[in-house]
N, C-alpha and C positions, 0 to 999 in steps of 0.2 A: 605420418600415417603409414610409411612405407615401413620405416622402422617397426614397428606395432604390430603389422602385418604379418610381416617373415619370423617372428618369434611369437604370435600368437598370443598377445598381449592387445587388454581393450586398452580404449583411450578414453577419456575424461575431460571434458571439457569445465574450466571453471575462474570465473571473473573476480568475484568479489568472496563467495565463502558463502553467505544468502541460501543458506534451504539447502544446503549441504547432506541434509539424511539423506538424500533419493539415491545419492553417489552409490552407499551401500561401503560394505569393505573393500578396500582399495587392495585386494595382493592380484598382484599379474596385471596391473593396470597402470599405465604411463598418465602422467596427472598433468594438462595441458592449460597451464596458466594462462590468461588474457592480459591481464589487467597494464602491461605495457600498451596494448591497442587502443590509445586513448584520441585517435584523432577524430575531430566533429568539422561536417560541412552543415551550413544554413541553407537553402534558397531561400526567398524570402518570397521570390515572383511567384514561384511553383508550392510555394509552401510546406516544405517537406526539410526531413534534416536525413543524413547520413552519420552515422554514428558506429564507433568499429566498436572490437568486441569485450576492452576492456571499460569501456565509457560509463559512467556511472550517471545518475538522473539530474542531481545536480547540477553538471558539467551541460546539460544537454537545455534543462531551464534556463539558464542564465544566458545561455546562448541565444535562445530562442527570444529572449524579452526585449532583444538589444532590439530586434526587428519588428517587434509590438505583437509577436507570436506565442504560443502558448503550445506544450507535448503534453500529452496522455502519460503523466510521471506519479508513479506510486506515493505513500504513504510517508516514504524512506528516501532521503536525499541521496544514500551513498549503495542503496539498490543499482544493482546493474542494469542497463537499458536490454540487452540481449537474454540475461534471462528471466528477466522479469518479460518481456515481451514475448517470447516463446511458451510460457505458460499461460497465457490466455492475457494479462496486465487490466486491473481496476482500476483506473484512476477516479480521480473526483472529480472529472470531467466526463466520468464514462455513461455517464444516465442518457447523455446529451450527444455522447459522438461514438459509442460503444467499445470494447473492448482495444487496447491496442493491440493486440492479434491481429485484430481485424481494419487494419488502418495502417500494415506494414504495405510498402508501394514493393519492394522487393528485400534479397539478400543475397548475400554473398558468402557460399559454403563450398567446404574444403567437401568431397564427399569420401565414402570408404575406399575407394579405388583412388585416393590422391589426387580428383582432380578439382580446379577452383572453375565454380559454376556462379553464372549467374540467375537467379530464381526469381520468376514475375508470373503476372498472369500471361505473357507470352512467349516465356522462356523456363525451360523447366515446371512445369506448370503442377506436375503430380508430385514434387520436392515443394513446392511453393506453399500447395494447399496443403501438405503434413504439416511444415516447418509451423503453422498459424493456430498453434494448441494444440497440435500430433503427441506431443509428451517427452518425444526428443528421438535421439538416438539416428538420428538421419544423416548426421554429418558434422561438421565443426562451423559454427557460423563465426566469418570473420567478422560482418558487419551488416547494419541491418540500415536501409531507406524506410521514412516513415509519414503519416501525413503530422501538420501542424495548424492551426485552428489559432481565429484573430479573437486572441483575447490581451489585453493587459492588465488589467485590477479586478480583482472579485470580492466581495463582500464576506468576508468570511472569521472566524474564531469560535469562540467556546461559553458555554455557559456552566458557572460552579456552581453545586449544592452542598452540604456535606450529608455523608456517607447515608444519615440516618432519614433523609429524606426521599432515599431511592427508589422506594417502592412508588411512589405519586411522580416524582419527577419521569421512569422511565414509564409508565404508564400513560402519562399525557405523551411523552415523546413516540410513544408507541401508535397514538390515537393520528399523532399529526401524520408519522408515514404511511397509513392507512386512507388519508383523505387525497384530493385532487391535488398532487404536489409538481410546478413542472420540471421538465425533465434539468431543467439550471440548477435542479438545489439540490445537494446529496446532504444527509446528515449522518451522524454514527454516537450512539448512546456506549456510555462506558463508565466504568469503575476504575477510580485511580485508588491506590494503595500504595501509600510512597513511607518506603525503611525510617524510622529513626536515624539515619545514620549523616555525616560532615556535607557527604556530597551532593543531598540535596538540599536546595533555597529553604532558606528555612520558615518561611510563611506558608509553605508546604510538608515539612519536615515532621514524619511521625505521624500525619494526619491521613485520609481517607476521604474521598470525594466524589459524586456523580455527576459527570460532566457529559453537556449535548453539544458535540460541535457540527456548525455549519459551515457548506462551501454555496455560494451561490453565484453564478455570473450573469444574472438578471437585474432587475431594477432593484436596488436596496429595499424600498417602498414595498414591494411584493414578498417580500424575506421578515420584513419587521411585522407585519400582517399575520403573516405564516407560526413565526415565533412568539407572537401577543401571549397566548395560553400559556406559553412558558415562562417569560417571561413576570410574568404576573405571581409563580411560582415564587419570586426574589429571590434570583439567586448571587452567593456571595459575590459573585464577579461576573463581571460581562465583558467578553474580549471583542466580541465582534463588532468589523469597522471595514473599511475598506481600505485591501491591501494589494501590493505588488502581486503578481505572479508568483514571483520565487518566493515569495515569503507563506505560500502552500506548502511547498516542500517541509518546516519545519514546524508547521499549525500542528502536526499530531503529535507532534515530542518522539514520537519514535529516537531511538538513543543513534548520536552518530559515532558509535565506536563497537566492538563486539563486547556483548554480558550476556550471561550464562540465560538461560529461560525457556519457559515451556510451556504447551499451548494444549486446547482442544478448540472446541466448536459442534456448535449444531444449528439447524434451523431457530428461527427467532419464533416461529409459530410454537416450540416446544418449549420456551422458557415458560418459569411457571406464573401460575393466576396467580393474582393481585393478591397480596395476606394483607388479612383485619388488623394488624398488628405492627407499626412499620418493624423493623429490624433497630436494634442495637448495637453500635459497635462495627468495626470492619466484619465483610462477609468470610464467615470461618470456608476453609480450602475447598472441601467439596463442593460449595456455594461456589466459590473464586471458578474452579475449573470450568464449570459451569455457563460459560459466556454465547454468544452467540455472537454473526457477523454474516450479513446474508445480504443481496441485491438482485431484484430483480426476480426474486421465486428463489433463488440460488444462493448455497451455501460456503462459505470458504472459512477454514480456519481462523479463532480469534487467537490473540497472540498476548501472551506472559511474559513481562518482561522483567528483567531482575537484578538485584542488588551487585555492585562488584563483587566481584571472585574475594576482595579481600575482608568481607563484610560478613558478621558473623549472624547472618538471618536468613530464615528461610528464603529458597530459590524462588518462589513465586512473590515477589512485592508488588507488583505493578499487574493488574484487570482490566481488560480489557473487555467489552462487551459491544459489539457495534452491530452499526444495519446500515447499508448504503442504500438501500432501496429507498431512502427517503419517504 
């Protein structure tokens, strides 16, 4: 920091690579790797984890399981804990324990003056409150205290359509997050569009699919009820069973390595009415771009996921369309 300082050069915090646009252009900026900060404490009494700043969600689940605990862990197993937690963090446990922002016990940050602080509700207390969805720029977090939540197995997976059933399938999925749903169940409606290409399974391979997945950590009983209406839909596959903890982290297929991709989003109120007509064929791009991904009133980008760099198909293969709000 001190270096940076005296030659007038910002600094850059960064873990994993994750959401990297905000950095902006890097000239006059010294680029402050984490991803050695990989040490994890448990409690298991206090229920809470300490996590430094290159830790990845991963690393922090499987920790957590050994003690029959459960983290507020995104989407993406190799998402970083620090900054996925400092932009507000969704988890599919957040219907029920809310934001991980909002569930940090404290942190530990380097500030612009060089010095390492500790930040709680009784220390540093106006650092604290930024640091919990402020947007950044406050200091260099080494490491983040969090709360953790007795869960072990939750009831969870996906249900298949293909592609040409979408319009009925995301419509009932639509009807069910509109009704009395509690706060244990998140679901997320989507378009999968997966490349012709070697490296994907090929029972999937070239095809197109509308999939409902569910997370639930209530009675299974209450979830099969909830999902009757879709179910009845028949769809080609039904993954949902009950599973570990850690086996969350890779329910959404999010990719665990970097591919090229790109995203929009908008409220799911602005998707459009049901057509007389269902659709043929995967949704052409403007459709694709199209997605939505909202929880709770609130919007967040839906994410595009895409073919390797060595694969000669368009960069959007993979649609995403989701809604946490259950």
């Amino acid at each position: 920091m001190g270096y940076a300082a005296e030659r007038g050069l910002r600094i850059a915090a960064q873990g994993t690579g994750h959401n990297a646009g905000p950095l902006g252009a890097l000239n006059d900026t010294v680029l402050l790797r984490t991803d050695r900060m990989r040490g994890i404490r448990i409690d298991p009494v206090a229920r809470t984890a300490r996590a430094e700043a290159g830790v990845v969600w991963l690393d922090v689940v499987q920790a957590a399981a050994e003690h029959g605990l459960a983290a507020l862990a995104g989407s993406s197993p190799d998402v970083g804990v620090v900054g996925y937690t400092l932009g507000g963090g969704l988890s599919f446990l957040g219907r029920r324990y809310g934001l991980a922002a909002n569930n940090v016990v404290a942190a530990e940050v380097v500030t612009a003056d060089g010095r390492l602080v500790r930040a709680d509700r009784e220390h540093e207390t106006d650092l604290f409150w930024a640091l919990r969805g402020g947007g950044g720029s406050f200091g260099i977090v080494t490491a983040l205290e969090f709360r953790l939540f007795p869960h072990t197995r939750a009831y969870a997976g996906a249900l298949w359509y293909p592609i040409e059933r979408a319009s009925e399938v995301l419509h009932a999925w639509g009807e069910l997050t509109r009704g009395q749903v509690p706060d244990e169940l998140t679901t997320i409606g989507r378009l999968l569009n997966f490349p012709p290409i070697q490296q994907m399974p090929e029972p999937v391979r070239g095809k197109s699919f509308v999939i409902v997945e569910s997370y639930h950590t209530g009675d299974p009983a209450e979830a099969d009820a909830l999902f009757a209406p879709l179910r009845a839909l028949a769809p080609v596959n039904d993954t949902i069973t009950t599973v570990p903890m850690p086996a969350l982290s890779h329910l959404h297929m999010d990719p665990e390595q970097p591919v090229p991709g790109t995203g929009d989003g908008m409220m799911i109120d602005s998707c459009p009415p049901r057509r007389s007509t269902p659709s043929r064929g995967p949704p052409d791009r403007a459709r694709r771009s199209r997605c939505c991904r909202s929880r709770c009133g609130t919007s967040a980008a839906s994410s595009l996921a895409a073919a390797p760099a060595t694969a000669r198909w368009p960069a959007s293969t993979r649609t995403t369309c989701c809604s946490r709000s259950a």
